[in-house]
C-alpha positions in Angstrom: -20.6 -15.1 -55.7 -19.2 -11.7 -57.1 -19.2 -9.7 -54.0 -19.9 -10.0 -50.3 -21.6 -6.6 -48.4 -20.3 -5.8 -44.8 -22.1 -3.5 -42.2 -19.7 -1.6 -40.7 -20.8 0.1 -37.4 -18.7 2.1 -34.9 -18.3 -0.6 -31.7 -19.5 1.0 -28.4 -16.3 0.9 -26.6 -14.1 1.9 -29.5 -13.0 0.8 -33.3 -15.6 -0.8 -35.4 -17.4 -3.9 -35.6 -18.4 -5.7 -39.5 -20.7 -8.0 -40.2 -21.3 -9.7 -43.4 -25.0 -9.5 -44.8 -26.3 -12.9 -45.9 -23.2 -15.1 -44.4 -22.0 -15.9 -40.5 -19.4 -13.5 -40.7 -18.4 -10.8 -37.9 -14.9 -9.1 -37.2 -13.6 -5.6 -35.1 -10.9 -4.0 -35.0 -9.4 -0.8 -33.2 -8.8 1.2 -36.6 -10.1 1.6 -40.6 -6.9 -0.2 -41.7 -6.9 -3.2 -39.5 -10.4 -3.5 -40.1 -10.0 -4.4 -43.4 -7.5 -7.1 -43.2 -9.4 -8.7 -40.5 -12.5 -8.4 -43.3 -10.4 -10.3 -45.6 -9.0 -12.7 -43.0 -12.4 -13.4 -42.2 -13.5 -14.4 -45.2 -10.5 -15.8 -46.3 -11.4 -18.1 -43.8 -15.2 -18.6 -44.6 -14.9 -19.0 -48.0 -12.8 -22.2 -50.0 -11.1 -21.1 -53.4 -13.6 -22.0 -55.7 -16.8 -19.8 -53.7 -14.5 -17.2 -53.0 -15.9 -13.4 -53.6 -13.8 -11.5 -56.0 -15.3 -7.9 -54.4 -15.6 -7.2 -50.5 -17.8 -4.2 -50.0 -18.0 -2.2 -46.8 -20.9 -0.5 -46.2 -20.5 2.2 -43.1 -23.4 3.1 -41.6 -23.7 5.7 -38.2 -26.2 6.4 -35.8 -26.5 9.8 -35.0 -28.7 11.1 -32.3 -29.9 14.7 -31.6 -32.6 16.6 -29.1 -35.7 17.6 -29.9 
């Protein structure tokens, strides 16, 4: 594997919330910066040395409601 793709969304209560597309992964955090190293620590985690992803990708995404 060359890359794994997050999700990123804004949580509801503050921060953001990541969830990896195609794997069991999902972190938060309060800010962009620790957000990231939780992304890595997660899949850090998930992944042994030899299956390891050499890219992480966030992908932001943000729902933005308006009146009609």
């Amino acid at each position: 594997m060359n890359e794994i793709i997050f999700l990123v969304e804004e949580a509801a209560e503050r921060g953001f919330a990541a969830r990896a597309l195609c794997e069991s992964i999902f972190t938060e955090a309060d800010d962009l910066p620790s957000l990231e190293t939780n992304v890595r620590d997660a899949v850090h985690c998930h992944f042994d040395e030899a299956n390891m992803p050499r890219v992480i990708r966030l992908h932001f995404t943000r729902e933005q409601v308006i009146a009609v």
